[in-house]
C-alpha positions as CSV (number, residue, x, y, z in Angstrom):
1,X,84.8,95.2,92.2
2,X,84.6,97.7,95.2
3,X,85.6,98.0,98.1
4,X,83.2,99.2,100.8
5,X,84.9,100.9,103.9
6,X,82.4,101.7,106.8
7,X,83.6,105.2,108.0
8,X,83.5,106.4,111.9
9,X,79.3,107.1,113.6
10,X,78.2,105.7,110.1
11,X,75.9,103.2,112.1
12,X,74.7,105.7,115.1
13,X,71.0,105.0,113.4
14,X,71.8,101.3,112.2
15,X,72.4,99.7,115.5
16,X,68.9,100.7,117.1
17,X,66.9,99.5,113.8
18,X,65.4,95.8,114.0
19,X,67.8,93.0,113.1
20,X,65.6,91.9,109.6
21,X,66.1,95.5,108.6
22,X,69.8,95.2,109.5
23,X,70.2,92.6,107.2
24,X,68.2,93.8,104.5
25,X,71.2,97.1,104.7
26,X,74.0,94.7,105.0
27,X,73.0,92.8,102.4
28,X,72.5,96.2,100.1
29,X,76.1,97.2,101.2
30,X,77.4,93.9,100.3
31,X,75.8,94.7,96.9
32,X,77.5,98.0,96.2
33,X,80.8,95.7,95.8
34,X,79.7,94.9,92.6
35,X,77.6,97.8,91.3
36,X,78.7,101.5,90.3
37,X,77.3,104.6,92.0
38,X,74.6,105.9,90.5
39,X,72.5,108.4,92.6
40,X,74.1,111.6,93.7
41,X,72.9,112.9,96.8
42,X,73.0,116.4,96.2
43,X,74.6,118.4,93.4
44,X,77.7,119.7,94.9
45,X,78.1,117.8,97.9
46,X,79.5,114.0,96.1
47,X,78.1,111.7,98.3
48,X,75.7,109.4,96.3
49,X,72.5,107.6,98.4
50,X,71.2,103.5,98.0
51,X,67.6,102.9,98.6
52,X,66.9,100.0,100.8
53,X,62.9,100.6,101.5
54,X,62.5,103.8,103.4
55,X,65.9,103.8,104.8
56,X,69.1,105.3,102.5
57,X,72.8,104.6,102.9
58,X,74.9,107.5,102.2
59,X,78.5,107.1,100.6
60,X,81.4,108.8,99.1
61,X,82.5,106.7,95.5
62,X,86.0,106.9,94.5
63,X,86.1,105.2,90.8
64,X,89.6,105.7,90.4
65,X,90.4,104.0,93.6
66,X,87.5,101.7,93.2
67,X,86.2,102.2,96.6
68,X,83.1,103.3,98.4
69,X,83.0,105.0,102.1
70,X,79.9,104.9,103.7
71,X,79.1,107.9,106.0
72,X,75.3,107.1,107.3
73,X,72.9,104.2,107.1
74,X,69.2,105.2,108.4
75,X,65.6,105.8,108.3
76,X,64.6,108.1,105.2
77,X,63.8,110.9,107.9
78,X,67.2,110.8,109.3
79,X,68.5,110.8,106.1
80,X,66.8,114.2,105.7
81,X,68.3,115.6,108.9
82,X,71.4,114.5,107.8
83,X,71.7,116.1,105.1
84,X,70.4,119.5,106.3
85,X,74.0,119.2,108.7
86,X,75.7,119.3,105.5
């Protein structure tokens, strides 16, 4: 099992999407606990992305440590800018 740590402006997008979307992510992050990564996000850059619909949670996965640090939660367009600061 995996711990999930919700790093610092990860929910900057999150907190202005509607509440049954919300839940939908929450319930996906509560997920990752039990699942391995398995979509990088990039080559080179080791953060992985989970799908929820059109809107992508970004994390860092630590398999010796057995923890997952989740650096953005957002719309799939965000998701796009985000990654271009990267």
């Amino acid at each position: 099992m995996y711990a999930v740590y919700l790093q610092e402006g990860w929910d900057a997008e999150f907190s202005t999407l509607d509440r049954s979307v919300q839940s939908r992510i929450l319930r996906k992050i509560e997920q990752m606990k039990e699942k391995p990564a398995r979509k990088h996000l990039k080559t080179g850059l080791g953060y992985f992305v989970e799908k929820v619909g059109q809107y992508r949670i970004v994390f860092v996965n630590d398999e010796k440590a057995q923890t997952k640090y989740v650096y953005f939660v957002g719309s799939h367009k965000s998701y796009e800018r985000w990654i271009g600061m990267r």
